[in-house]
PDB file of N, CA, C and O in Angstrom, chain B, residues numbered from 101:
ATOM      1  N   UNK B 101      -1.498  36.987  11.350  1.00  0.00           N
ATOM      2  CA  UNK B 101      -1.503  35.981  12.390  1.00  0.00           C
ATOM      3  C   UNK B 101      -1.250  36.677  13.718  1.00  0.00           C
ATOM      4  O   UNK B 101      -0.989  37.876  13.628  1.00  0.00           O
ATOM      5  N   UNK B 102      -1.274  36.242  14.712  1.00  0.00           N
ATOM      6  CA  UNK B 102      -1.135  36.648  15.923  1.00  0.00           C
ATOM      7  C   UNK B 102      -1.893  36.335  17.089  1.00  0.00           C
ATOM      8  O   UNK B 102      -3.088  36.215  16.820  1.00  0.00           O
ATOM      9  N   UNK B 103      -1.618  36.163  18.277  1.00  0.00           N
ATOM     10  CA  UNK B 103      -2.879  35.729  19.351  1.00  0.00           C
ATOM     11  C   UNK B 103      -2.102  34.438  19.839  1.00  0.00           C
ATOM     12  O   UNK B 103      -0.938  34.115  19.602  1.00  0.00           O
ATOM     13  N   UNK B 104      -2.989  33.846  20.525  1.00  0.00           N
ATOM     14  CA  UNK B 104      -2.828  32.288  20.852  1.00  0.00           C
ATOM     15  C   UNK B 104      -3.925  31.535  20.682  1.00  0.00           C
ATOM     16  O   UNK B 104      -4.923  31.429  21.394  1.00  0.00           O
ATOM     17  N   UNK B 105      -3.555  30.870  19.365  1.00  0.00           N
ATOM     18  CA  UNK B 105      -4.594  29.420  18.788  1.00  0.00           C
ATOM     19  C   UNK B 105      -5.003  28.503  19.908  1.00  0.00           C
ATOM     20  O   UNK B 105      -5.963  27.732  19.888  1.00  0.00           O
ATOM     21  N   UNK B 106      -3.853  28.751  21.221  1.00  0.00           N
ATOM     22  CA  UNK B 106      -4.081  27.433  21.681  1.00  0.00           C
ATOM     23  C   UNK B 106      -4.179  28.292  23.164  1.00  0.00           C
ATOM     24  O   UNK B 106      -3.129  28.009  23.742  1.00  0.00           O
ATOM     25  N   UNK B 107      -4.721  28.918  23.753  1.00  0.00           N
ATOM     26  CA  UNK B 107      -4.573  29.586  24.756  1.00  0.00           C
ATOM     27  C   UNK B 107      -4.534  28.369  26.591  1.00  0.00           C
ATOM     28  O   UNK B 107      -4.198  28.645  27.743  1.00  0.00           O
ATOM     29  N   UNK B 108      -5.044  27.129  25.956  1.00  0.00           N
ATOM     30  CA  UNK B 108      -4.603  26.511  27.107  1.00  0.00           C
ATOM     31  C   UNK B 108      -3.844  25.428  27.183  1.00  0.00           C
ATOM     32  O   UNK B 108      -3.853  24.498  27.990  1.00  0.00           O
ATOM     33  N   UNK B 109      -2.854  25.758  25.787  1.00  0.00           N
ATOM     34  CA  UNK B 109      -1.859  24.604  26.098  1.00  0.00           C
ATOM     35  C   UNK B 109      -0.914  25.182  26.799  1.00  0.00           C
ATOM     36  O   UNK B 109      -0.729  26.331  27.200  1.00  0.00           O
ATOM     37  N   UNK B 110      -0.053  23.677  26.916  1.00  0.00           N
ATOM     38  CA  UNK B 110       1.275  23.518  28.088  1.00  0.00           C
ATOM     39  C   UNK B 110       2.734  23.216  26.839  1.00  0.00           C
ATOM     40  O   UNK B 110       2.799  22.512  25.832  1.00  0.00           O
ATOM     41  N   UNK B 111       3.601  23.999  27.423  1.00  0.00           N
ATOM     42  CA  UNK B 111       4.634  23.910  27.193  1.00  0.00           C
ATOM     43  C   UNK B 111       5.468  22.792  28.195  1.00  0.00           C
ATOM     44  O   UNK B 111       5.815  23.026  29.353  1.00  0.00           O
ATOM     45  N   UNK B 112       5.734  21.314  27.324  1.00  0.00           N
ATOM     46  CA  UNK B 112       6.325  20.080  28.443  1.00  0.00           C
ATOM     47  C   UNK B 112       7.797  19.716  27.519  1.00  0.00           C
ATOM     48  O   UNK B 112       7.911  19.301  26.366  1.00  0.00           O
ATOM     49  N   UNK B 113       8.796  20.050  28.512  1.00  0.00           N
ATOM     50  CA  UNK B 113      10.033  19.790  27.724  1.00  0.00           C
ATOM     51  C   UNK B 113      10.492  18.422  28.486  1.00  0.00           C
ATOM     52  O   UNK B 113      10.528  18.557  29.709  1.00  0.00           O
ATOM     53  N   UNK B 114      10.784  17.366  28.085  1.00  0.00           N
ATOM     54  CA  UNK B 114      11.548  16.237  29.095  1.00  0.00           C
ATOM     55  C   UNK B 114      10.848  16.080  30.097  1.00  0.00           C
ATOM     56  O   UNK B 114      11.370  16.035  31.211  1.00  0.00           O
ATOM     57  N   UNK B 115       9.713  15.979  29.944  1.00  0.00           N
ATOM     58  CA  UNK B 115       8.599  15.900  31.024  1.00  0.00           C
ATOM     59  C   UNK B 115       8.583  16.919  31.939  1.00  0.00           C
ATOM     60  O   UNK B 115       8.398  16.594  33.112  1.00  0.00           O
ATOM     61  N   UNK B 116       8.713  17.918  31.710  1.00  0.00           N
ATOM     62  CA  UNK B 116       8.483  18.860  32.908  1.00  0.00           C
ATOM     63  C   UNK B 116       7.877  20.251  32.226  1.00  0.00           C
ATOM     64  O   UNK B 116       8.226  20.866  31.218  1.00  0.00           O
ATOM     65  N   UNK B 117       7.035  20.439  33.005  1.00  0.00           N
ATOM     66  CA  UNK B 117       6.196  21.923  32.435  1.00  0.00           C
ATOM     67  C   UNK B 117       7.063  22.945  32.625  1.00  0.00           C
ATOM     68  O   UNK B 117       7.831  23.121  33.571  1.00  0.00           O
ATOM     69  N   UNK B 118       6.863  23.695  31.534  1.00  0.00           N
ATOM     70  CA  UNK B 118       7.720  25.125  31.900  1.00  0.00           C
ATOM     71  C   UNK B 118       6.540  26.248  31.294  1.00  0.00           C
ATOM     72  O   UNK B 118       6.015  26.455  30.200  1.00  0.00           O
ATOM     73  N   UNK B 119       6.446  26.871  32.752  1.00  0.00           N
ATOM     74  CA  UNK B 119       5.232  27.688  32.406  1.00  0.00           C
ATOM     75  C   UNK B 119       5.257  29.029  31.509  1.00  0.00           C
ATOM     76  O   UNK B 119       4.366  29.730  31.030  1.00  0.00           O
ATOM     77  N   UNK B 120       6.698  29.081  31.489  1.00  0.00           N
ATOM     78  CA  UNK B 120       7.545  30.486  30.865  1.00  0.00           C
ATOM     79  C   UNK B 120       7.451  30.639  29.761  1.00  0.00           C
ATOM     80  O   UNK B 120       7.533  31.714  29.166  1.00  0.00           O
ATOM     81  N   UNK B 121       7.222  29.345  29.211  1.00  0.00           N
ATOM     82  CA  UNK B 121       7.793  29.104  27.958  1.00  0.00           C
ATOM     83  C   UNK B 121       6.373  28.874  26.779  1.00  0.00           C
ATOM     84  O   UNK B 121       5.359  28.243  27.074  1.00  0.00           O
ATOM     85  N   UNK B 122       6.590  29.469  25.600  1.00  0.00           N
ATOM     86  CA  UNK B 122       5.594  28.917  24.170  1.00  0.00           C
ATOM     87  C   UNK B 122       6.355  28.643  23.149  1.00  0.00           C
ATOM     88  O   UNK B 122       7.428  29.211  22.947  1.00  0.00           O
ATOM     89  N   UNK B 123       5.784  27.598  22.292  1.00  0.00           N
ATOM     90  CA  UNK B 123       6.443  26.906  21.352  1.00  0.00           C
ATOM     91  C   UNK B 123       5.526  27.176  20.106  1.00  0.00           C
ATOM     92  O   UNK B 123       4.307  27.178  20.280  1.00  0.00           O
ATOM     93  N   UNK B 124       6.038  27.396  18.891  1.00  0.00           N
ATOM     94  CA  UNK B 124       5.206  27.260  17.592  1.00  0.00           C
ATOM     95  C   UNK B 124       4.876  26.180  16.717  1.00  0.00           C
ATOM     96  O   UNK B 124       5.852  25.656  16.180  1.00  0.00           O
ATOM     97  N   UNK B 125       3.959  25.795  16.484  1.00  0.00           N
ATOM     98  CA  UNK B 125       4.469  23.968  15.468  1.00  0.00           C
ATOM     99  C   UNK B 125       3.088  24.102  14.408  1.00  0.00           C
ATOM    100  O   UNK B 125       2.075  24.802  14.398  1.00  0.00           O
ATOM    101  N   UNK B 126       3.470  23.378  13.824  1.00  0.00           N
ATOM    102  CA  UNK B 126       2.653  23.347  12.018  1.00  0.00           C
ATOM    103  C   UNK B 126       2.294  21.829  12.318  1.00  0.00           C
ATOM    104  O   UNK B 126       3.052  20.984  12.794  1.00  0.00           O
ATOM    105  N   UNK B 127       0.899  21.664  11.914  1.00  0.00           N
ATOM    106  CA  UNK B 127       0.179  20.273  11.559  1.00  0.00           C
ATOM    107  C   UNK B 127       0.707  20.207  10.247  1.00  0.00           C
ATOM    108  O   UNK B 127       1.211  21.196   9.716  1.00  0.00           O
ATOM    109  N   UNK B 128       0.600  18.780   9.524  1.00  0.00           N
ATOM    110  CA  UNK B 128       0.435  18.620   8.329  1.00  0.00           C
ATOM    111  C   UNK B 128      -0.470  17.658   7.992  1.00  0.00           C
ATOM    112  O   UNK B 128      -0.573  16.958   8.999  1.00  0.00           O
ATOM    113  N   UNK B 129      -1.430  17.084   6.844  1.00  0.00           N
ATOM    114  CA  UNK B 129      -2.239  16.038   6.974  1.00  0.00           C
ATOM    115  C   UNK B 129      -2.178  15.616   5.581  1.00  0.00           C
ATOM    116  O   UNK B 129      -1.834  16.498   4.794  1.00  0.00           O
ATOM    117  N   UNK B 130      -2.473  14.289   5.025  1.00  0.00           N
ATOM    118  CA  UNK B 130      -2.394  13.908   4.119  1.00  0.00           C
ATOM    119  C   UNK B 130      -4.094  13.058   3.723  1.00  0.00           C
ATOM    120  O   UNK B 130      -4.595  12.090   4.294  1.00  0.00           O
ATOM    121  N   UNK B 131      -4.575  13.781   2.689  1.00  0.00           N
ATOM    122  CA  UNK B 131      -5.918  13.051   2.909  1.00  0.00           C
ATOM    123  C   UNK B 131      -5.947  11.700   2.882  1.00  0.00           C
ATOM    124  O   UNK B 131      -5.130  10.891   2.442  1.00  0.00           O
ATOM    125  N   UNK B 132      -7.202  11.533   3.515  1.00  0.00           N
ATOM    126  CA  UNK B 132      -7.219   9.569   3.558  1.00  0.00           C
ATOM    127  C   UNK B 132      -7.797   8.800   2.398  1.00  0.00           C
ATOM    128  O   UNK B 132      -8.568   9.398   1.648  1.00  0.00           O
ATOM    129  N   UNK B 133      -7.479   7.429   2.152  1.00  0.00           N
ATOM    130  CA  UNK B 133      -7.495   6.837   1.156  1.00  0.00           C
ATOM    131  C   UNK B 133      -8.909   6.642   1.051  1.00  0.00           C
ATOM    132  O   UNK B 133      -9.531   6.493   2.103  1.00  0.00           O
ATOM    133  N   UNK B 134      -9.414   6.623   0.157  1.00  0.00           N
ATOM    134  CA  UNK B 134     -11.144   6.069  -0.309  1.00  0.00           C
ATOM    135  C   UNK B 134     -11.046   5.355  -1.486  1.00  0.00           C
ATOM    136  O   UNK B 134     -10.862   5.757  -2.635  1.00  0.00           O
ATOM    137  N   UNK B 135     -11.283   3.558  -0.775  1.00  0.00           N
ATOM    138  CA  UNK B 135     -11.884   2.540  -1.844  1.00  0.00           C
ATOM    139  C   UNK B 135     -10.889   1.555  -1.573  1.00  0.00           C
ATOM    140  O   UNK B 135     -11.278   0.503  -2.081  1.00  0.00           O
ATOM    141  N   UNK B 136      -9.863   1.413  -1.048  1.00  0.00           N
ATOM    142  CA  UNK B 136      -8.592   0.986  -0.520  1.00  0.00           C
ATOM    143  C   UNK B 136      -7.693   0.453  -1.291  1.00  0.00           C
ATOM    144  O   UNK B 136      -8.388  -0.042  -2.178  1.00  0.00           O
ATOM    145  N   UNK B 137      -6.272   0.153  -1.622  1.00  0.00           N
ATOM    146  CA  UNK B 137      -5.458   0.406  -2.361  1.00  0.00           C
ATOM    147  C   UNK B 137      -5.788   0.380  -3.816  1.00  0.00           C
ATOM    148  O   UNK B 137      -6.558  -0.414  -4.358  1.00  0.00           O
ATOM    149  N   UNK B 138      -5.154   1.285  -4.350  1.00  0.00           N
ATOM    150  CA  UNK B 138      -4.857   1.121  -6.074  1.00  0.00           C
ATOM    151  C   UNK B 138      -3.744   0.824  -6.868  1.00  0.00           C
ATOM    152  O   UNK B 138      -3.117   1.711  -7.447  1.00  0.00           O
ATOM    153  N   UNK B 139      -3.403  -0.565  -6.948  1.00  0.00           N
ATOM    154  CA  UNK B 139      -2.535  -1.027  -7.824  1.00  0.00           C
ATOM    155  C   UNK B 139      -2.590  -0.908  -9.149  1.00  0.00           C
ATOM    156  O   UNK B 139      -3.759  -0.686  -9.466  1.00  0.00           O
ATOM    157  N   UNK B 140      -1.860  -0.951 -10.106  1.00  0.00           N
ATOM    158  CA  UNK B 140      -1.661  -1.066 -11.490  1.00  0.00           C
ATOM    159  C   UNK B 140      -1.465  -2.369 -11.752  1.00  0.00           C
ATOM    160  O   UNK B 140      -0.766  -3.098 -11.049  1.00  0.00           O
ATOM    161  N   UNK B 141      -2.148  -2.770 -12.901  1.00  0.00           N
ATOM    162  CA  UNK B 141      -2.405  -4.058 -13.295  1.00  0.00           C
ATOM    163  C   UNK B 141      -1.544  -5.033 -14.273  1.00  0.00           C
ATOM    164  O   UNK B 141      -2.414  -5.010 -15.144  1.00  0.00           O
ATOM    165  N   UNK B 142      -0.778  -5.674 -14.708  1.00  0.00           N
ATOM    166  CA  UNK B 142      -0.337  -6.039 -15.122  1.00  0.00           C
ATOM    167  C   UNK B 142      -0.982  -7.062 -16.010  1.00  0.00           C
ATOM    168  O   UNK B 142      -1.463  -7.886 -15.232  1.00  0.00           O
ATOM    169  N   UNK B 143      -1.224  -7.409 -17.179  1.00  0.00           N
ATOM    170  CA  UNK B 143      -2.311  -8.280 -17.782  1.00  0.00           C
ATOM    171  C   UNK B 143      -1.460  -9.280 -18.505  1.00  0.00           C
ATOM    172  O   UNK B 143      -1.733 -10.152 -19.329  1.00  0.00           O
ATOM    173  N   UNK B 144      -0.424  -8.912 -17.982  1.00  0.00           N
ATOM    174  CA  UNK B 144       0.545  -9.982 -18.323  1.00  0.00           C
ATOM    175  C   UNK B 144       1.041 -11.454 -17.464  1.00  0.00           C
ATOM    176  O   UNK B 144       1.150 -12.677 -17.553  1.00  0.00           O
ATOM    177  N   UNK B 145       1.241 -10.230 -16.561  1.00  0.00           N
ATOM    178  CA  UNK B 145       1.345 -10.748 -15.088  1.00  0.00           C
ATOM    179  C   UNK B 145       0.263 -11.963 -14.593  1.00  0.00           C
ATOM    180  O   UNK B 145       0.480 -13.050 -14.058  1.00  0.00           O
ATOM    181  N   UNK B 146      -0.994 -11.299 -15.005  1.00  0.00           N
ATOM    182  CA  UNK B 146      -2.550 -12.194 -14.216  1.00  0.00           C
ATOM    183  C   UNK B 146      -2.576 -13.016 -15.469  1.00  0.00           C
ATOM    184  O   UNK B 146      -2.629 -14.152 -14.999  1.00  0.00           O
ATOM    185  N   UNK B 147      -2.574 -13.101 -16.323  1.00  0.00           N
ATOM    186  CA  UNK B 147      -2.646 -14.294 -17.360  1.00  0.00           C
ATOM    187  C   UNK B 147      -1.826 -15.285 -17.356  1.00  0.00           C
ATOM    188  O   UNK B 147      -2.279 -16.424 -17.460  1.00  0.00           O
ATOM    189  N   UNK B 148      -0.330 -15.043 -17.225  1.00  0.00           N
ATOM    190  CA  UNK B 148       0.998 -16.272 -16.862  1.00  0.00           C
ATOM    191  C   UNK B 148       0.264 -17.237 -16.818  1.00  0.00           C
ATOM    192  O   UNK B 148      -0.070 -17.855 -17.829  1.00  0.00           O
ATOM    193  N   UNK B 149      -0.263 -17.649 -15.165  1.00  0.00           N
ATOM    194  CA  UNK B 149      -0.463 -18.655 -14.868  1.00  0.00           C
ATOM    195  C   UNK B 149      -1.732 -19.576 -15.331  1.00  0.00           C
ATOM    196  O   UNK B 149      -2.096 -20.554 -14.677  1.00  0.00           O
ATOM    197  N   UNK B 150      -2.331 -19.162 -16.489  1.00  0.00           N
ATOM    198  CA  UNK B 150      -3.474 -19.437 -16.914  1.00  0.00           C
ATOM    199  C   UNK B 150      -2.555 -20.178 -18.578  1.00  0.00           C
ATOM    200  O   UNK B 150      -2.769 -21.231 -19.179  1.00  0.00           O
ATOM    201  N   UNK B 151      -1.791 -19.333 -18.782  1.00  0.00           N
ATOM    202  CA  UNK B 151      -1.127 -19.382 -20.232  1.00  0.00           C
ATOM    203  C   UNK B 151      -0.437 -20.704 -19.994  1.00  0.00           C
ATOM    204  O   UNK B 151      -0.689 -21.601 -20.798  1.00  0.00           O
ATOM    205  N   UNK B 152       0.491 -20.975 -18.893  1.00  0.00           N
ATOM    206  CA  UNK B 152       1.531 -21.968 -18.407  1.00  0.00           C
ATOM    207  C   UNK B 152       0.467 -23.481 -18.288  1.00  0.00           C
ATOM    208  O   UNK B 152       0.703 -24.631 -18.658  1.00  0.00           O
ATOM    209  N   UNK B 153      -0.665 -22.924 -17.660  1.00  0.00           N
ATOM    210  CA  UNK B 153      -1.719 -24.376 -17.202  1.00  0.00           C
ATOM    211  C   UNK B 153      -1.607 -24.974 -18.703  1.00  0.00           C
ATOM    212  O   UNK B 153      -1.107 -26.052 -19.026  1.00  0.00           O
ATOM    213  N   UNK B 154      -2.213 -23.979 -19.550  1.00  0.00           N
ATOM    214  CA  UNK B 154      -2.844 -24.497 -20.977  1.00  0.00           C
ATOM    215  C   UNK B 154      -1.431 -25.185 -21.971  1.00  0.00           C
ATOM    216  O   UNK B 154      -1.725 -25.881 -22.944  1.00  0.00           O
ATOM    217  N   UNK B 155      -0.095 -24.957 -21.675  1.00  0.00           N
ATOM    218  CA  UNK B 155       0.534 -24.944 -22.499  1.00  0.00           C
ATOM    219  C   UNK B 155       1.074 -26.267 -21.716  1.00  0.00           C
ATOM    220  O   UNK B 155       1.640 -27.132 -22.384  1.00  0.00           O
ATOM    221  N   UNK B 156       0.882 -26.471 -20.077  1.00  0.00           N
ATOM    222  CA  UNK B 156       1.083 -28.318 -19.626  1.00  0.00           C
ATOM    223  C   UNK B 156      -0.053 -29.356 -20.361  1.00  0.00           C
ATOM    224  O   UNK B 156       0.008 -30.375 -21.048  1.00  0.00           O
ATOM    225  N   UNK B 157      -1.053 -28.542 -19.842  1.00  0.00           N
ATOM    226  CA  UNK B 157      -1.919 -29.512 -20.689  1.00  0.00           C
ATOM    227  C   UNK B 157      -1.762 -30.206 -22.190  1.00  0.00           C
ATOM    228  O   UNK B 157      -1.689 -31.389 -22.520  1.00  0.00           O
ATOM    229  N   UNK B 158      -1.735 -28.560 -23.223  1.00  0.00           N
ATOM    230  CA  UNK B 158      -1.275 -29.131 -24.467  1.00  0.00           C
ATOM    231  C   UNK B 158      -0.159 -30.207 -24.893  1.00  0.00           C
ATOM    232  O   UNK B 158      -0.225 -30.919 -25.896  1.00  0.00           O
ATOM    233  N   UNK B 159       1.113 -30.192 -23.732  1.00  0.00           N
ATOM    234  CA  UNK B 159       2.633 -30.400 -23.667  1.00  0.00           C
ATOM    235  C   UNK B 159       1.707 -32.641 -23.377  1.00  0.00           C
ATOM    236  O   UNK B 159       2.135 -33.599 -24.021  1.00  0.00           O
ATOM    237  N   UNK B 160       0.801 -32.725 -22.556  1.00  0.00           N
ATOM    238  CA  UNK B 160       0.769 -33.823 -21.798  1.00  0.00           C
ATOM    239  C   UNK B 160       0.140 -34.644 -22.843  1.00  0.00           C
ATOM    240  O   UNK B 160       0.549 -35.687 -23.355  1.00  0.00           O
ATOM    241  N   UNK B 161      -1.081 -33.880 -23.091  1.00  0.00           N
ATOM    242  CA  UNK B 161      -2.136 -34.452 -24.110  1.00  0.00           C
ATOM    243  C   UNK B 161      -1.222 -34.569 -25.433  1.00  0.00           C
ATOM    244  O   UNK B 161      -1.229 -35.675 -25.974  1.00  0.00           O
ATOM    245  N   UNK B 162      -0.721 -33.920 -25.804  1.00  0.00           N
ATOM    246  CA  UNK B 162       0.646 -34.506 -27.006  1.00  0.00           C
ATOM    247  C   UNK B 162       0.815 -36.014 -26.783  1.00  0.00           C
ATOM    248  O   UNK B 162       0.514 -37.095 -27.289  1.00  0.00           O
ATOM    249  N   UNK B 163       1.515 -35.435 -25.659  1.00  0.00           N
ATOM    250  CA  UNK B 163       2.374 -37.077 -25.294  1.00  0.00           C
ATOM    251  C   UNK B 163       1.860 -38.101 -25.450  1.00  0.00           C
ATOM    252  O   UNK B 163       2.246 -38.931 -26.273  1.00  0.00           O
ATOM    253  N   UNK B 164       0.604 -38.284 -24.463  1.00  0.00           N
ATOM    254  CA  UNK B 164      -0.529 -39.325 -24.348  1.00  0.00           C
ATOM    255  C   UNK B 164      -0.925 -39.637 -25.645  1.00  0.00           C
ATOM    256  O   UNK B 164      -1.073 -40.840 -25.864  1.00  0.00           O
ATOM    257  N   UNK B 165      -1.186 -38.674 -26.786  1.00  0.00           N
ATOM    258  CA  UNK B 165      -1.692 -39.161 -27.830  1.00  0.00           C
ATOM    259  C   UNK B 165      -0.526 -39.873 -28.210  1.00  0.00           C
ATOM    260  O   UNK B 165      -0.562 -41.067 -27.913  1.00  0.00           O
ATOM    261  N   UNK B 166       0.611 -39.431 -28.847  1.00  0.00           N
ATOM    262  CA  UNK B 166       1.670 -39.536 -29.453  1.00  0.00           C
ATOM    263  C   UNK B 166       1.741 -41.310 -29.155  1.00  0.00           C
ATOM    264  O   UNK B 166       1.830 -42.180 -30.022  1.00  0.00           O
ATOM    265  N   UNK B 167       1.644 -41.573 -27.124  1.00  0.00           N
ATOM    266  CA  UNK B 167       2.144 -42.868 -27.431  1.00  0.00           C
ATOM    267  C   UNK B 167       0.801 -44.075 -27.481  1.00  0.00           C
ATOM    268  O   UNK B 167       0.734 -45.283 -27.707  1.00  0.00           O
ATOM    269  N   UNK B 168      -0.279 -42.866 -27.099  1.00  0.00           N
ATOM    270  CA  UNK B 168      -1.207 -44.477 -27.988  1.00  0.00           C
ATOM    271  C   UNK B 168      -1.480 -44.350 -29.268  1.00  0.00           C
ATOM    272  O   UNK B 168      -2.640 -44.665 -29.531  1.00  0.00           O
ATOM    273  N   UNK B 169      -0.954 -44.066 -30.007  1.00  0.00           N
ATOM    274  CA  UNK B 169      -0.830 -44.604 -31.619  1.00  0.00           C
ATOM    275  C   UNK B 169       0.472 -45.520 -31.396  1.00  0.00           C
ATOM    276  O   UNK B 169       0.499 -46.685 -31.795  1.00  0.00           O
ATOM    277  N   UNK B 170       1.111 -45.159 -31.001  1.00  0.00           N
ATOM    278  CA  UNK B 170       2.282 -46.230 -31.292  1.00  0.00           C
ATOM    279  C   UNK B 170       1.825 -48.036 -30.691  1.00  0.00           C
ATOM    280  O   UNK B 170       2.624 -48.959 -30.848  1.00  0.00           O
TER     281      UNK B 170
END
């Protein structure tokens, strides 16, 4: 390594240039997402409320039958 990567930057401390002065600093980058989030699925989870509908229904239609026979 050696040289200057950046031969026309500015050294700005507290807003003020200091021409005296060079500083060293490291990028870092994290690649970007492609296809947009990936959750894990729960098939438990996404069924509940499908399981709960069917089991009012069954719970109602009971009833209803139950009291027109009587």
């Amino acid at each position: 390594m050696g040289g200057n990567p950046y031969p026309n930057g500015e050294f700005i401390s507290e807003g003020i240039l200091e021409e005296n002065y060079d500083s060293g600093f490291r990028t870092y980058s994290t690649p970007p997402a492609v296809g947009g989030i990936i959750t894990p699925v729960n098939k438990l989870g996404v069924l509940t409320p499908y399981l709960a509908l069917a089991g009012l229904i069954v719970a109602i239609s009971t009833v209803y039958i139950i009291k027109k026979r009587k």
